[in-house]
C-alpha positions in Angstrom: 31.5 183.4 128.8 31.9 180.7 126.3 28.7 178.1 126.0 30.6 175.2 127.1 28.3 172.4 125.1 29.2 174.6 121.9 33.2 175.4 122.6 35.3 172.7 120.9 37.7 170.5 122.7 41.5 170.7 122.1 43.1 167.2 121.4 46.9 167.6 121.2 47.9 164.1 119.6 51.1 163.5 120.4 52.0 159.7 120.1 48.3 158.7 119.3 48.2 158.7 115.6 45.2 156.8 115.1 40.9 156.8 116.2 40.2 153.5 117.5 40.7 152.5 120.9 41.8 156.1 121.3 41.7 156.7 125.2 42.3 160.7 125.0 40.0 161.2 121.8 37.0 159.2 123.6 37.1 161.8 126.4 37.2 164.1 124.1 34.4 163.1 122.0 32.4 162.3 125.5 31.9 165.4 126.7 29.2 165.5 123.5 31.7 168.9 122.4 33.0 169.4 119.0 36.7 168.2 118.6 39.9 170.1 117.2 42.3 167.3 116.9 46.0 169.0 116.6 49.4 167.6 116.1 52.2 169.9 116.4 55.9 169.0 115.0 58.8 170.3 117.4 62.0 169.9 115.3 64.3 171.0 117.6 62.7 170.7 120.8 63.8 167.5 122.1 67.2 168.6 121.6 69.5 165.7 120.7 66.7 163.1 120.9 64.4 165.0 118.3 63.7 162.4 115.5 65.5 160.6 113.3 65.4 160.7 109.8 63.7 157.1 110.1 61.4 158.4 112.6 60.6 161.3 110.3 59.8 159.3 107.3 57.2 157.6 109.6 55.8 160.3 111.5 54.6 162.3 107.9 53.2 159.1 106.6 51.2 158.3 109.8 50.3 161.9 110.1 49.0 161.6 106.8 47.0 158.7 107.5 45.4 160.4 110.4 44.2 163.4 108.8 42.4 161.0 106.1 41.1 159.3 108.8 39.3 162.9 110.5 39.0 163.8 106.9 36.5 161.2 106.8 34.9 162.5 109.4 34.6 165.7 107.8 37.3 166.9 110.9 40.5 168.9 110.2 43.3 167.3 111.7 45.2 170.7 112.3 49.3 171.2 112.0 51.9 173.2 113.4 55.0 173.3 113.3 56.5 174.7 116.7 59.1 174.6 119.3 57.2 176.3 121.7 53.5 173.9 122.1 52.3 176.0 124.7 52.1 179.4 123.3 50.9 177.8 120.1 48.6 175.4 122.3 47.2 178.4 124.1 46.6 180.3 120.7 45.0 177.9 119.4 42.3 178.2 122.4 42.0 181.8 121.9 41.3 181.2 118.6 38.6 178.6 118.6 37.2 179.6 122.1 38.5 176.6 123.7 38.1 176.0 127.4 39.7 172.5 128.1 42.6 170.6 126.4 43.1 166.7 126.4 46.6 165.1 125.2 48.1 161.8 125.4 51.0 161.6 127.9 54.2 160.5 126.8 57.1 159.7 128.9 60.7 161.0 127.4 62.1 163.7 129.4 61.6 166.1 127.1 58.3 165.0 126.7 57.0 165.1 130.1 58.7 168.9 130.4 56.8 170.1 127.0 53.5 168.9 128.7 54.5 170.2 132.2 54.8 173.9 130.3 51.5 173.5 128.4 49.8 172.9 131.7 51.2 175.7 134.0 50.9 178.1 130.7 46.9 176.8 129.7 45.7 176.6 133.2 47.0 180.3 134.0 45.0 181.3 131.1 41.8 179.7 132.7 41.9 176.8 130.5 40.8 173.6 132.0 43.9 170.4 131.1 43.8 167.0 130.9 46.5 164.4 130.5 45.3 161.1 130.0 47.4 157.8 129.8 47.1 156.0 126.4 50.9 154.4 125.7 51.7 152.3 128.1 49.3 148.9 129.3 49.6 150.1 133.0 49.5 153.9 134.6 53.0 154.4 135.7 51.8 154.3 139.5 51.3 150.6 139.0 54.9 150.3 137.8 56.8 150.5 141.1 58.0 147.6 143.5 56.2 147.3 147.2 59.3 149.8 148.7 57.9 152.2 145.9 61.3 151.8 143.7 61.7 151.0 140.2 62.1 147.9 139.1 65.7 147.1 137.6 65.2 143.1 136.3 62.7 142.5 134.8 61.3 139.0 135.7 59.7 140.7 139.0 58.8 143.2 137.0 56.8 140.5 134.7 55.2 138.8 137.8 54.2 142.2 139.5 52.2 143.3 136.3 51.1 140.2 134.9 49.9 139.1 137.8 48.5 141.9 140.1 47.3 144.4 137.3 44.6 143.9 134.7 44.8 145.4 131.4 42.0 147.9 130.8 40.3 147.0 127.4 40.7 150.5 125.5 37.6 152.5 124.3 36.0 152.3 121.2 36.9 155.8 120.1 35.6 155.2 116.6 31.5 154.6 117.6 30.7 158.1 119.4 29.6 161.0 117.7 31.4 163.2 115.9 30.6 166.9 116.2 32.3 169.1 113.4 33.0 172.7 113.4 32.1 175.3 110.4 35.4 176.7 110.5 38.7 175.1 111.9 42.0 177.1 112.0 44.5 177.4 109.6 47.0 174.6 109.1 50.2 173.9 108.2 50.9 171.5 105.2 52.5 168.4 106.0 54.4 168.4 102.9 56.0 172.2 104.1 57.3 169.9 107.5 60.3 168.5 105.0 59.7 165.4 106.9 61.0 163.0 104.0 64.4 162.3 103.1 65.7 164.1 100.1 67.7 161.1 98.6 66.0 157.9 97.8 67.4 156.7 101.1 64.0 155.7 101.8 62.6 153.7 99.0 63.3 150.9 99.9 60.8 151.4 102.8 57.9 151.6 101.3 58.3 147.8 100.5 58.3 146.6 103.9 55.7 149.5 105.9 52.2 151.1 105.7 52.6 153.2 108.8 49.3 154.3 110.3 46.4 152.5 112.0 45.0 150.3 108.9 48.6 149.4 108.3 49.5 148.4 112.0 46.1 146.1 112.3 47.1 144.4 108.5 50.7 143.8 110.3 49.3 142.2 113.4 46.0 140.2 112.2 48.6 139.1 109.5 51.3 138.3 113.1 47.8 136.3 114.6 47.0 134.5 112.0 50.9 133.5 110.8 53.5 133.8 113.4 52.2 133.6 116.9 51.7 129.5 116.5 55.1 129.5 116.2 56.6 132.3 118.3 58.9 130.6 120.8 61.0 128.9 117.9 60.6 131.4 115.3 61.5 134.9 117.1 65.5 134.2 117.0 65.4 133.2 113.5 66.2 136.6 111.6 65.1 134.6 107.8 61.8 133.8 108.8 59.2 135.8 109.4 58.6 134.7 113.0 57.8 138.4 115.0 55.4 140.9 114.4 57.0 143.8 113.4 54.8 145.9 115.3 57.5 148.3 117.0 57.3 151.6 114.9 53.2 151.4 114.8 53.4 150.8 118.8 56.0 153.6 119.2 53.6 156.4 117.2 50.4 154.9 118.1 49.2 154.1 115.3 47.7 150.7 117.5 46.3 150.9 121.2 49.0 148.4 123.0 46.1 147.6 125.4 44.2 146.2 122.3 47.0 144.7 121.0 47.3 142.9 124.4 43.2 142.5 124.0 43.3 140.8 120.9 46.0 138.3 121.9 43.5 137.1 124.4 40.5 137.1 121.5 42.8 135.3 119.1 43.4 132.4 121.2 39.6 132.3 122.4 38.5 132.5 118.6 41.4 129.5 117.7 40.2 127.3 120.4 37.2 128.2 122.4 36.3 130.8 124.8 37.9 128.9 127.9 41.2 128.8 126.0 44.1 129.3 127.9 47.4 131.1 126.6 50.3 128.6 124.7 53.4 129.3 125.6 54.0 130.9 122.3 51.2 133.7 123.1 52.9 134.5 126.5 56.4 134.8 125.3 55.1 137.5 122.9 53.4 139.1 125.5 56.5 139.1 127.6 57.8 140.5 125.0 55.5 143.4 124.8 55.7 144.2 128.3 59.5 144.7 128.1 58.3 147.7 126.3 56.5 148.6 129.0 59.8 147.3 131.5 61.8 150.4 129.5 59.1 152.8 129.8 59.5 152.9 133.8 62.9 152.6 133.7 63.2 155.8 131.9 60.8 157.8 133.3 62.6 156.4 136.8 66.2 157.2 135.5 65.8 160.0 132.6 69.9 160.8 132.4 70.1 157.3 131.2 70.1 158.3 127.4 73.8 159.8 128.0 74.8 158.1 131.1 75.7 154.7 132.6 72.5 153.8 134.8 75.6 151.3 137.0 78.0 154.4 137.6 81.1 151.5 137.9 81.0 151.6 134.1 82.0 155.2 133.9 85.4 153.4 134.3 85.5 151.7 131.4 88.3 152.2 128.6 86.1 152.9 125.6 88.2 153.3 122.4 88.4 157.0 120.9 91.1 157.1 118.3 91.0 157.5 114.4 91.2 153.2 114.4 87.8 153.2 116.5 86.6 155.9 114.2 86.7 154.0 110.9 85.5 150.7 112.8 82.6 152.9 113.6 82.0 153.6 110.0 82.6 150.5 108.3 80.1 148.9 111.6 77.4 151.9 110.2 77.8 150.9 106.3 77.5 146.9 106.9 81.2 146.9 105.5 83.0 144.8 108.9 83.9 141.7 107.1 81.5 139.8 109.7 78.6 138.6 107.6 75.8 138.5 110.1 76.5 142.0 111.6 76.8 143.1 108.2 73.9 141.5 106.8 71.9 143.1 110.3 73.5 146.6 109.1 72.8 146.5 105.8 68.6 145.6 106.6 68.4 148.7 108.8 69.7 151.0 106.0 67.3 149.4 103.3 64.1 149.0 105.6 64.5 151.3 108.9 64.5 147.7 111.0 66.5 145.4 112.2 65.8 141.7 113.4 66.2 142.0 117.3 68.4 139.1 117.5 70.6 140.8 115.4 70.3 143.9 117.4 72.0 142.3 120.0 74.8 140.8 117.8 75.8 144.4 116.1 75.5 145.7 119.0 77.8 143.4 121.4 80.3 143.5 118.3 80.5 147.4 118.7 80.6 147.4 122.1 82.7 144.8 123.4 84.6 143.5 120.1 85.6 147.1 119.1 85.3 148.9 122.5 83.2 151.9 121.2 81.1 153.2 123.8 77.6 152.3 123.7 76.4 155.6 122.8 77.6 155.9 119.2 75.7 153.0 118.8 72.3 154.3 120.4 72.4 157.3 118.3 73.2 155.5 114.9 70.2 153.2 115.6 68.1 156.2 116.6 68.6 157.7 113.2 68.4 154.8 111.4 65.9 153.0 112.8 61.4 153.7 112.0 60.8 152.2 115.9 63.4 154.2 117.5 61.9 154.6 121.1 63.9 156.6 123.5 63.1 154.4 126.3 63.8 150.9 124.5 66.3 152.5 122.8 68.1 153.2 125.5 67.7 149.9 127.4 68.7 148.0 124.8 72.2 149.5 124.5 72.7 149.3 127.8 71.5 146.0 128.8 74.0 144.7 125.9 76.9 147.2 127.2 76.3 145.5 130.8 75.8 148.9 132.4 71.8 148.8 133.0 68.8 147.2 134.2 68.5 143.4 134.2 71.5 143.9 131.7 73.4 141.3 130.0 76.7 140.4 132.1 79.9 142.2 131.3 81.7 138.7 130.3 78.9 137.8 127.6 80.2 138.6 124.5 78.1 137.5 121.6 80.4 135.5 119.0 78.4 136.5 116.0 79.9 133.2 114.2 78.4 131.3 116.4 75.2 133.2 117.3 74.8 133.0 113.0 75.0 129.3 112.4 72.8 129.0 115.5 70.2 131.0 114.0 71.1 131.7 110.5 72.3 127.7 109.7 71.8 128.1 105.6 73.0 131.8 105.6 69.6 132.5 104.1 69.6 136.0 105.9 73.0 136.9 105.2 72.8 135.6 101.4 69.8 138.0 101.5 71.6 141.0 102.5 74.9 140.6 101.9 74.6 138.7 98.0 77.9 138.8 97.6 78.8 136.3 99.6 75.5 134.2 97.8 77.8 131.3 96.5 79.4 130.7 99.7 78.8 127.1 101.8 76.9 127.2 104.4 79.7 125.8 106.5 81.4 128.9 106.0 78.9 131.5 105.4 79.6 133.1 109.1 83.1 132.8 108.7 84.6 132.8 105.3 88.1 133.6 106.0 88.3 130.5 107.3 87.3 128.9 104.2 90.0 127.1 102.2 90.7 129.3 98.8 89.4 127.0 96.2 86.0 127.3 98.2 86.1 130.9 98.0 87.6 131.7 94.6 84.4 128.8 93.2 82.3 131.1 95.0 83.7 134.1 93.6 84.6 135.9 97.0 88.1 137.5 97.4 88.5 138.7 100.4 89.7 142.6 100.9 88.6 143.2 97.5 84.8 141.8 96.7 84.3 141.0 100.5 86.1 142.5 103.3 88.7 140.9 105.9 86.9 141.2 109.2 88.1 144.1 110.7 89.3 143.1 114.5 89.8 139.3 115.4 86.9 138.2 117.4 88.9 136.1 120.1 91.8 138.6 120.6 89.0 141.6 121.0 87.0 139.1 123.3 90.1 139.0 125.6 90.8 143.0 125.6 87.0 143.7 126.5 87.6 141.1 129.3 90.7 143.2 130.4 88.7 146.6 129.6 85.9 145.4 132.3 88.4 144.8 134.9 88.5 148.7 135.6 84.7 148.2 136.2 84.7 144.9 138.6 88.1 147.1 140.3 85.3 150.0 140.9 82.7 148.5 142.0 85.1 146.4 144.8 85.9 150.1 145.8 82.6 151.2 146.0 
């Protein structure tokens, strides 16, 4: 039998790509054991919901980041690429005389099945398994109402956390001891993943990210220090820097959410003294993080919802499907619809991999309710497209704008992305960003140019259909036939 104070631990790193405040690693390193930290890449296993070419571009970088970060340590962060973690999982065991396995749990579908396989396959084998929760501030136990049912708005959902639960202050996972091995097993190389894009499609990311865990504490000292003051007024504002940006390195792990949450609390203390209470600003933003956590339970509650309605009355719906819908859907992808703040929103995901949330809600209420294209299409551009594409958020955020989920927006609002851009875009400065060709346009008519005269326009050297488009469905005509569309849902639910 194996010594177990001498047999290494297996640490299956899933979306825990960093050491500090590292719940699953500080078990790991407690039991005193040396560590084999492994991350395995499943390309196809998720099926349809395996990453994005965003996504991807992320994961290798934070990957990389990690093993420089064991490196240090003189630990071998260990790859493989798999679709089948539990044979490899229980390989692995055999061949470093492993007895227990640790991983972080994650809570996709998919997710929770890969993890359900590794634990019935391991275990047979005699191998002790641990799952231990490190993405989410609350265990999901402590997610459901007092009948024991999900939550489905999300203010009670806010008052029942907030409230009732305490957020654990994550372990130090970067003090204890670490034990090395003399030989570690063979590796893949990141590079032989083919994680990266092959066409520049990605350069321009590099301006705006430094995924891993010194890149995600830069991004949020820099949010503390900067933009929290100021949060409230700030967040809608897509020109100004007024949110943290913290969505990709939350959705890998590259930063503990719980000491995220923590350092909110030390930030104000450190601004204002140790009996400081929370501005307003400070709880909005963490409101704001806790719809994260709002998304989490609703998935794990309601896992069909990445493909279905979570209200079945808009199954009814009239979506669009013809070869007009079709080339809306493309010219809505390439930031080409002739609406400058949906274009200008379009254009910033293709460039950076992100997109101000504000504006997530504009392009998305134009596809859905202006253009009648189901809210899917949407969802899967975005999870391509976008470095924080989160299943779970991802999800809930198409269909709250789509009306058919949780706490979701109501049917009739329909965002009027003229008006929602001179409320919160009043110089253009975010549009002249993006979309420069309309630079030299007023900022009376920056959100709506074809309703400036023609002398304004040919001075600012726009012709529309040729150096700018014509919008490509009238805004209050398509308000009226997504009013008429939802009639077939308020008809179904009556029935029901």
């Amino acid at each position: 039998m194996p010594n177990p104070t001498s047999t290494p631990i297996l640490l299956w790193v899933r979306q825990t790509l960093r050491l500090q405040h590292n719940a699953a690693l500080y078990a790991a390193l407690q039991t005193g054991q040396p560590v084999v930290p492994v991350v395995l890449h499943s390309p196809t296993a998720s099926g349809r919901f395996s990453m994005g070419a965003a996504s991807r571009w992320w994961f290798h970088h934070s990957v990389q980041s990690l093993a420089n970060s064991y490196a240090q340590r003189h630990i071998q962060l260990t790859l493989k690429q798999t679709d089948n973690a539990a044979e490899t999982l229980l390989q692995l065991a055999k061949e470093t005389g492993s007895i227990k396995l640790i991983y972080d749990i994650c809570h996709e579908p998919e997710a929770l099945s890969q993890a359900s396989d590794v634990e019935k396959t391991l275990t047979n084998a005699g191998i002790e398994v641990e799952g231990i929760h490190t993405q989410t501030l609350y265990h999901p136990d402590d997610w459901a109402n007092k009948e024991g049912k999900p939550y489905q708005v999300y203010t009670p959902f806010w008052k029942h956390t907030s409230g009732n639960r305490q957020v654990v202050h994550p372990p130090d996972s970067t003090q204890p001891t670490y034990h090395t091995l003399d030989n570690y097993p063979s590796s893949d190389a990141l590079e032989d993943w083919q994680l990266l894009p092959t066409l520049d499609w990605d350069k321009g990311f590099y301006k705006h990210w430094q995924p891993g865990e010194d890149g995600a504490w830069k991004q949020f000292n820099h949010f503390l220090n900067t933009g929290i003051a100021t949060y409230n007024d700030d967040r809608n504002k897509p020109a100004v820097a007024g949110v943290s940006k913290i969505s990709p390195h939350l959705h890998f792990g590259d930063i503990s959410v719980q000491a995220l949450w923590h350092a909110v609390y030390s930030n104000a203390k450190k601004q204002r003294g140790q009996n400081a209470r929370l501005t307003d600003d400070e709880t909005t933003y963490l409101k704001e993080i806790t719809w994260r956590e709002f998304a989490a339970q609703l998935l794990r509650a309601f896992p069909n919802t990445p493909t279905e309605n979570l209200k079945p009355a808009f199954n009814a719906y009239p979506w669009a499907d013809d070869d007009e819908s079709n080339e809306r859907l493309k010219r809505w992808q390439q930031g080409q619809t002739g609406i400058p703040i949906v274009d200008a929103g379009m254009r910033e995901l293709w460039h950076t991999g992100w997109m101000h949330n504000r504006v997530r809600m504009i392009v998305g209420s134009l596809l859905i309710k202006n253009c009648r294209i189901h809210w899917q299409h949407g969802a899967e551009w975005f999870w391509d497209t976008l470095v924080d594409a989160d299943l779970a958020s991802n999800t809930m955020g198409w269909q709250w704008v789509a009306g058919s989920g949780a706490d979701a927006s109501p049917y009739f609002r329909i965002f009027n992305p003229v008006t929602q851009g001179k409320r919160f875009d009043p110089d253009g400065e975010y549009v002249r960003h993006w979309v420069p060709e309309l630079a030299n346009v007023p900022s009376k008519f920056i959100h709506n140019p074809w309703e400036a005269p023609p002398l304004v326009l040919l001075d600012a050297g726009v012709t529309l259909g040729d150096t700018y488009p014509h919008p490509m469905v009238d805004l209050a005509e398509s308000r009226h036939t997504a009013l008429a569309g939802y009639d077939a849902v308020k008809a179904t639910k009556a029935s029901v």
